[in-house]
C-alpha positions as MATLAB code, in Angstrom:
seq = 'XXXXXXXXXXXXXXXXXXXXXXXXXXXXXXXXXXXXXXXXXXXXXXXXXXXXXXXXXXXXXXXXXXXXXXXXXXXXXXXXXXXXXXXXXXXXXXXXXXXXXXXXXXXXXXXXXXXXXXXXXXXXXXXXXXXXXXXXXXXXXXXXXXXXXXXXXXXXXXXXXXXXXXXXXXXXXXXXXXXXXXXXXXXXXXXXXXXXXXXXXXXXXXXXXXXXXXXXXXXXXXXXXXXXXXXXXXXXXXXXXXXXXXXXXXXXXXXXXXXX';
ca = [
     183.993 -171.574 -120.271;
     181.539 -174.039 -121.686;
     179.222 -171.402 -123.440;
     182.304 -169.855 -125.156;
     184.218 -172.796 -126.526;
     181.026 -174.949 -127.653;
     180.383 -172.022 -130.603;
     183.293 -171.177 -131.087;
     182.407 -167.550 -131.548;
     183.158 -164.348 -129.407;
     179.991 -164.469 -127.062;
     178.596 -160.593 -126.025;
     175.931 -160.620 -123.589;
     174.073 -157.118 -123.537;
     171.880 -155.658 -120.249;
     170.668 -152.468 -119.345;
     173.713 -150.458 -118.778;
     175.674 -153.693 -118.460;
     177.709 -155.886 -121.054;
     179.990 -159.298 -120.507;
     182.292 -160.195 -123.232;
     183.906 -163.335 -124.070;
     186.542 -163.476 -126.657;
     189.690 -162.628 -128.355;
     190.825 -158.691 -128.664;
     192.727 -157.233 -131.436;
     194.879 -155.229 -130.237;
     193.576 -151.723 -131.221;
     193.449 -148.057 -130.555;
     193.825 -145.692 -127.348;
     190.477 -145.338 -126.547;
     188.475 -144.449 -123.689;
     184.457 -145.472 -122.898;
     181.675 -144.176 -120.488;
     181.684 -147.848 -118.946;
     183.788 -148.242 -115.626;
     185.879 -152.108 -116.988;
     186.543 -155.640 -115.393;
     188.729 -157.079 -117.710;
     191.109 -160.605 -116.858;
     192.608 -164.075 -119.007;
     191.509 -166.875 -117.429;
     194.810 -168.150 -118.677;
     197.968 -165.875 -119.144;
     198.225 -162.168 -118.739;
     196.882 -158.865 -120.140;
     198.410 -155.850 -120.697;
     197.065 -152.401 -119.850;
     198.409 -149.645 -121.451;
     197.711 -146.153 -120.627;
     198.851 -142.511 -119.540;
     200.989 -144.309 -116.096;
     203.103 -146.560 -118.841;
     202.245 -150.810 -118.838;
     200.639 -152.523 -116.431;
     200.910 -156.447 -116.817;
     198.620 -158.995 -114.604;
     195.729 -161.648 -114.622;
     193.609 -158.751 -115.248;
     192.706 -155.325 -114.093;
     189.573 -152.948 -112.921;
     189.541 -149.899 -114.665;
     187.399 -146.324 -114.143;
     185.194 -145.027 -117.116;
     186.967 -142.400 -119.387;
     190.639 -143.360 -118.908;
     192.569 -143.676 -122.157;
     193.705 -146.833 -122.187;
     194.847 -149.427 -124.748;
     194.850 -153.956 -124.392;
     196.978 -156.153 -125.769;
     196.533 -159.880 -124.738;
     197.686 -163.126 -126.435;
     194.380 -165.354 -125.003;
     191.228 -164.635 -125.057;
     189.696 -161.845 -122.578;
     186.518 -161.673 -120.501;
     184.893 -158.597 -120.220;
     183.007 -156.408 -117.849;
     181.294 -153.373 -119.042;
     179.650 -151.280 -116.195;
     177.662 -147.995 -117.022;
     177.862 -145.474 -114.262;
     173.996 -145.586 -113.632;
     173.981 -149.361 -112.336;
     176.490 -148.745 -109.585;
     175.454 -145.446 -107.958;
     177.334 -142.774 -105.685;
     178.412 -144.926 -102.971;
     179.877 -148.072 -105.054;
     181.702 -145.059 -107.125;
     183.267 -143.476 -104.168;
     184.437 -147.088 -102.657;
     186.155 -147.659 -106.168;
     190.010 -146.416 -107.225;
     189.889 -143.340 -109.248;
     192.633 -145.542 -112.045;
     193.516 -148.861 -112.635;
     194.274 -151.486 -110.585;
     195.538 -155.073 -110.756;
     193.989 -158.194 -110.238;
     195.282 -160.905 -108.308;
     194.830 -164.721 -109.723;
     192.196 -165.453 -107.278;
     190.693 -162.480 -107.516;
     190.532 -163.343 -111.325;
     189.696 -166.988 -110.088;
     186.615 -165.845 -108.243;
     185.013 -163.662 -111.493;
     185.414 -166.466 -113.882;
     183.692 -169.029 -111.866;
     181.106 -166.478 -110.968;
     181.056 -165.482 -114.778;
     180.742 -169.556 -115.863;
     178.349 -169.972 -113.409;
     176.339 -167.191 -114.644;
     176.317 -168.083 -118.645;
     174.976 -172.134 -117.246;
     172.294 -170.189 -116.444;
     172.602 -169.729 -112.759;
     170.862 -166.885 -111.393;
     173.689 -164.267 -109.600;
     171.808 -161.638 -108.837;
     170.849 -162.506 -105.400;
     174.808 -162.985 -104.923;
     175.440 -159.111 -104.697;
     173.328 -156.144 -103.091;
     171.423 -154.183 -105.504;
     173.089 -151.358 -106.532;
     172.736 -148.393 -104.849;
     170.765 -146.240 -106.951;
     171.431 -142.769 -107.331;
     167.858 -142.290 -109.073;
     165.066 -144.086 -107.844;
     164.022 -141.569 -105.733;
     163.476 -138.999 -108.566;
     161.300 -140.289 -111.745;
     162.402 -137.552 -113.644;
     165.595 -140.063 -114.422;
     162.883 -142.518 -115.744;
     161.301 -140.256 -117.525;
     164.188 -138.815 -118.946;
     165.612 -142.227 -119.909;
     162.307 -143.695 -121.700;
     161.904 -140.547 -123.644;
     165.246 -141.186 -124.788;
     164.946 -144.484 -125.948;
     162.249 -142.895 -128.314;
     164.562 -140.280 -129.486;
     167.812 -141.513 -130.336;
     166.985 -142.259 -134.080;
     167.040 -138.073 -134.737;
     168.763 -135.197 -133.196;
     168.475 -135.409 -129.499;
     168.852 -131.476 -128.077;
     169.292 -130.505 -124.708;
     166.303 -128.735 -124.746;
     164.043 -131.275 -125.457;
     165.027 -133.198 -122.943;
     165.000 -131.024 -120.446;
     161.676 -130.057 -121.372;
     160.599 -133.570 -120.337;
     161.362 -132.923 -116.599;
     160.801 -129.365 -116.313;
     164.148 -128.110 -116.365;
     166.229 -125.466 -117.949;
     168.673 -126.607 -120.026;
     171.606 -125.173 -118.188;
     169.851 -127.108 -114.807;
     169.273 -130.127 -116.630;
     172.742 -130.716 -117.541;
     173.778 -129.611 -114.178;
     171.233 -132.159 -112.565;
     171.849 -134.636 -115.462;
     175.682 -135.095 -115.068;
     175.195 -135.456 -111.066;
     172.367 -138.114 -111.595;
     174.868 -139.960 -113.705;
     178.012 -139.107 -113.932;
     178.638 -138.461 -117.294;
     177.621 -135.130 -119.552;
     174.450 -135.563 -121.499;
     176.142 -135.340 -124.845;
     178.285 -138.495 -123.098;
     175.730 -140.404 -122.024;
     173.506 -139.907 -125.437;
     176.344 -140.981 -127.347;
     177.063 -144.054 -125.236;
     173.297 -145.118 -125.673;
     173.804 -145.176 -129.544;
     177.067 -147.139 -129.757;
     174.770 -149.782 -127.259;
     171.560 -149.100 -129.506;
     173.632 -149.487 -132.947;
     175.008 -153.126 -131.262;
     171.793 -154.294 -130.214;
     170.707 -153.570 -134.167;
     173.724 -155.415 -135.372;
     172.392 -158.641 -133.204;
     169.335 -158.410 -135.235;
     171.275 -158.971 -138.691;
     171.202 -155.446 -139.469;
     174.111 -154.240 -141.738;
     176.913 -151.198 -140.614;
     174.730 -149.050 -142.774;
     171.241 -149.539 -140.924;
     172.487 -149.798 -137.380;
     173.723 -146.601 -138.003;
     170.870 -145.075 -139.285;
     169.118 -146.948 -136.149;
     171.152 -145.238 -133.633;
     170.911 -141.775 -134.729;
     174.446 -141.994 -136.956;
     174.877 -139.748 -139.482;
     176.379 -142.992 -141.700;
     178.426 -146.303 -141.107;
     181.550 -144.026 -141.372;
     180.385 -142.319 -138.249;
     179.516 -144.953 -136.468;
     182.767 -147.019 -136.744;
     184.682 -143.478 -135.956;
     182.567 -143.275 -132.423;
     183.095 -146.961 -132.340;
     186.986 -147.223 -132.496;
     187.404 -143.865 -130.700;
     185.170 -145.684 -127.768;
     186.571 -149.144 -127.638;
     189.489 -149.162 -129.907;
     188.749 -151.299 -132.597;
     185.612 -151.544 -135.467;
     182.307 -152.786 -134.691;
     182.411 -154.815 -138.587;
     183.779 -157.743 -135.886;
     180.994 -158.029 -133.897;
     178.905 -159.544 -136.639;
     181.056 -162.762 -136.380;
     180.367 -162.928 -132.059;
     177.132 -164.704 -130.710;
     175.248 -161.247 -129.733;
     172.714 -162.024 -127.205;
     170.725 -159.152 -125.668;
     168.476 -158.990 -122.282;
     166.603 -156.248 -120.236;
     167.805 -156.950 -117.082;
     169.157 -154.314 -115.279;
     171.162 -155.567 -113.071;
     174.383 -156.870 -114.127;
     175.956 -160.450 -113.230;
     179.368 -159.431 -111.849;
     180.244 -155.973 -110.338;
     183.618 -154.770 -108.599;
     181.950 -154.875 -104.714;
     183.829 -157.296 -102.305;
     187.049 -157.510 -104.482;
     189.644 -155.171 -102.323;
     190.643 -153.220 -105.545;
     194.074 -151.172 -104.812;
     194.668 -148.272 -106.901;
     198.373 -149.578 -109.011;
     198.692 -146.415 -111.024;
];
């Protein structure tokens, strides 16, 4: 991977509800994210490590919110999907655990992922994804006053307010427009917001405060408990961050088999 090995640095690539990483992993906590995972070597294996015991292979798929721990010798590439950009159908068509990848399955994402980062446009190489929102603009409406709130206290009942719901509704209606809780999905927006402020030269200390963290110490707590390891890292990687919503590589034609 040209783009990669020509810095030198970890390379993280950040979309609307979408995120491709390039680089070595220390191997860290148990943790478990709101982001459904495409993770593979191009050389070598990686190791998944979760509740079903070890699971070693090219590389793996894996659902949002399973525990799960990687250990891998080479560096990874990484595929982080959130729930909104792949909608009810893609969901129900993908295995409820992990799975394996084959090599050429891995083959296939890494010359779709090179091709991508020389600048080749894939987005015309999948179907949208199916939306489960853009027939209700309470979702938008929802998410931009969100992007306005997350410095302070986000309640419920604000944000129902902002579509005309009750708060017990609007969680109702929020977790099936998503899939995640609010309190979830609010959380997950911070750790992305607190990332995006780190790309900026920001210290710990201010992309906390920038998220809506109470201090640095809370936000490397959420981070490690999310992805495993610190966020102090990510000040090292090439952070570059776009508004596209629609991400370069998604699970659809791979024939993912449920391994564990």
């Amino acid at each position: 991977m040209d783009e990669l090995d020509a810095s030198g640095r970890p390379l993280l690539v950040m979309g609307r509800g979408w995120a491709v990483y390039a680089g070595p992993v220390e191997p860290g906590r148990l943790h478990r994210h709101q982001a459904t995972q495409l993770a593979w070597c191009s050389l070598g294996t990686l190791r998944l490590e979760g509740a079903w015991g070890v699971m070693d292979s090219p590389g793996h798929f894996l659902p949002a919110s399973v525990p799960h721990r990687l250990v891998a010798a080479q560096p990874l590439r990484m595929v982080f999907l959130d729930p909104t950009v792949l909608g009810h159908e893609a969901a129900r068509s993908l295995p409820e655990s992990a799975a394996a990848l084959t090599t050429m399955q891995v083959d296939v994402l890494e010359d779709e992922l090179d091709r991508w980062l020389q600048g080749e446009d894939l987005a015309q190489a999948h179907q949208p994804p199916d939306s489960r929102t853009d027939d209700d603009p309470r979702w938008t409406n929802v998410l931009a006053w969100l992007e306005q709130a997350l410095e302070a206290s986000v309640r419920v009942e604000d944000a129902a307010g902002v579509v005309g719901l009750s708060p017990s509704r609007f969680m109702h209606w929020f977790a099936e427009a998503s899939g995640l809780s609010f309190r979830a999905y609010v959380r997950w927006l911070r750790l992305q917001r607190a990332v995006r402020t780190l790309s900026d030269g920001s210290t710990l200390t201010e992309a906390a405060h920038l998220a809506g963290f109470a201090d640095s110490a809370h936000l490397t707590r959420t981070f490690v408990a999310t992805f495993g390891v610190p966020p102090a890292p990510l000040r090292g990687a090439r952070i570059v961050c776009a508004d596209h919503v629609t991400p370069p590589l998604t699970p659809r034609g791979l024939s993912l088999v449920e391994t564990c």
